[in-house]
C-alpha positions as CSV (number, residue, x, y, z in Angstrom):
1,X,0.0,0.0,0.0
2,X,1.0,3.9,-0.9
3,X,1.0,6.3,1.8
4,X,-1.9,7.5,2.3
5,X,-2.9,10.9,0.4
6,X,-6.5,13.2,0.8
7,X,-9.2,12.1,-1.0
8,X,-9.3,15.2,-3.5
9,X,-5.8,14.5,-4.7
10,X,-6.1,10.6,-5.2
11,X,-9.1,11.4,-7.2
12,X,-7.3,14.5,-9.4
13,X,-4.4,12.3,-10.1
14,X,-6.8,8.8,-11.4
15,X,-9.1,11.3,-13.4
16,X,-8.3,9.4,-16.9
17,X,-8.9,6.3,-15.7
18,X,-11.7,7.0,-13.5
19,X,-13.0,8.5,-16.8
20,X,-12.7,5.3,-18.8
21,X,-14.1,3.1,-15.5
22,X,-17.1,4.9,-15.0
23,X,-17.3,6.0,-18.7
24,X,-18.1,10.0,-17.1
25,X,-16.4,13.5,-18.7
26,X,-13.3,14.2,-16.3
27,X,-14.7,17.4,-15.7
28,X,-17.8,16.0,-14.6
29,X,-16.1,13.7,-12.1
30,X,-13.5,16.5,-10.8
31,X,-16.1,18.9,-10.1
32,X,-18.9,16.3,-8.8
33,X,-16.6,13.7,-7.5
34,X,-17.6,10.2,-6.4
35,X,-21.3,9.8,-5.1
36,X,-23.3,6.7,-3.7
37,X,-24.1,5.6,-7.1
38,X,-20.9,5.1,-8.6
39,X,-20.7,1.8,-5.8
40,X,-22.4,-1.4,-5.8
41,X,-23.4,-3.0,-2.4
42,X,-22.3,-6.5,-4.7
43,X,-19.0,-5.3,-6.1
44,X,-15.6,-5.8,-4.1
45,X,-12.5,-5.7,-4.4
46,X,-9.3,-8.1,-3.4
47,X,-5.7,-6.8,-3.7
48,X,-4.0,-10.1,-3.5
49,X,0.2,-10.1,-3.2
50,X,2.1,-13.1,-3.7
51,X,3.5,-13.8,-0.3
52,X,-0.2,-14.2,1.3
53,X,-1.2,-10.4,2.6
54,X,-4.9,-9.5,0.9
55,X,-6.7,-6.7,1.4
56,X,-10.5,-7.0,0.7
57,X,-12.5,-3.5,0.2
58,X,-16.2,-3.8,0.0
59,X,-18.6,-1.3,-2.0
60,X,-15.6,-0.4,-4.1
61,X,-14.1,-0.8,-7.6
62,X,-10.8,-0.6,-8.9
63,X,-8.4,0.7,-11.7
64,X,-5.0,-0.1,-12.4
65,X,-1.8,1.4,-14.5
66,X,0.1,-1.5,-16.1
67,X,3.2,0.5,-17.5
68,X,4.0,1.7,-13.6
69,X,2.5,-1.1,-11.9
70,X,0.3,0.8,-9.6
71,X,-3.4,0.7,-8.5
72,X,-5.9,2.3,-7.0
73,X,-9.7,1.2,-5.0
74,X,-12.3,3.2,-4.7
75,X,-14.1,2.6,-1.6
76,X,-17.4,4.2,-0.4
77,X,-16.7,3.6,2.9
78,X,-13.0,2.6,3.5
79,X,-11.9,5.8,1.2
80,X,-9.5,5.8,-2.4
81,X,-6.5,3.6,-1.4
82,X,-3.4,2.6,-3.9
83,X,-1.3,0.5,-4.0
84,X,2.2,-0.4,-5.6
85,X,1.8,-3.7,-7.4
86,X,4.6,-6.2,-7.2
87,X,5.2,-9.0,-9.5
88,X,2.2,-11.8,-9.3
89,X,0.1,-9.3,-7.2
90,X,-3.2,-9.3,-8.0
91,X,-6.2,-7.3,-8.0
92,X,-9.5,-8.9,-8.7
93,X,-12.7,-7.1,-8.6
94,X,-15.3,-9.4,-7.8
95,X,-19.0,-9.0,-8.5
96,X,-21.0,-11.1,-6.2
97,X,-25.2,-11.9,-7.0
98,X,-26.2,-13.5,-3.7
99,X,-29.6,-15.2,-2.9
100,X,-30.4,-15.7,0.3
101,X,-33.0,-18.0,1.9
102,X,-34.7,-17.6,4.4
103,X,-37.4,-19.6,6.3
C-alpha cells in the first residue's frame, strides 16, 4: 500500500482512468466527485500479493496502471486507497449476485 494521500488528490491524479471506468467526462467527475451511485453493495475488491497479505474492500471498484504497476480502489466507505503492485500481485474485482434463503 502507498501512503496514504487526501481524498481530492487521489481522485485528481486517477481522473483518466476513473474516466474510462465509469465511462463520465473528467470534468464532470472533478467537479462532482464520487457519489453513492458510482458503488455497488455486490462489487468488491481483493488486492492479492504473492506472499499471502490481501486486502478486501467492500462497496468499491478498482483501476490499475500496467506500465508503472500501480493501482488504486475506490471505496465508499473505506476511502481511495493505492497501491504499488509487485510481480504476481493481483487485484480482482469481484461481483458477487447472492440469494439468500430464508425460512
Amino acid at each position: 500500500m502507498k501512503p496514504l494521500r487526501p481524498w481530492k488528490e487521489v481522485l485528481k491524479d486517477w481522473l483518466p482512468e476513473l474516466a474510462a471506468k465509469l465511462n463520465r467526462p473528467e470534468t464532470e467527475i472533478l467537479n462532482r466527485g464520487l457519489g453513492a451511485s458510482d458503488f455497488s453493495s455486490m462489487r468488491s475488491v481483493e488486492v492479492r500479493f504473492p506472499f499471502g497479505l490481501t486486502h478486501r474492500f467492500t462497496f468499491a471498484f478498482a483501476v490499475v496502471r500496467p506500465p508503472t504497476g500501480e493501482a488504486a480502489v475506490f471505496s465508499e466507505h473505506a476511502g481511495y486507497i493505492e497501491f504499488q503492485l509487485v510481480d504476481d500481485c493481483v487485484v480482482a474485482e469481484i461481483h458477487e449476485d447472492i440469494y439468500r434463503h430464508e425460512a
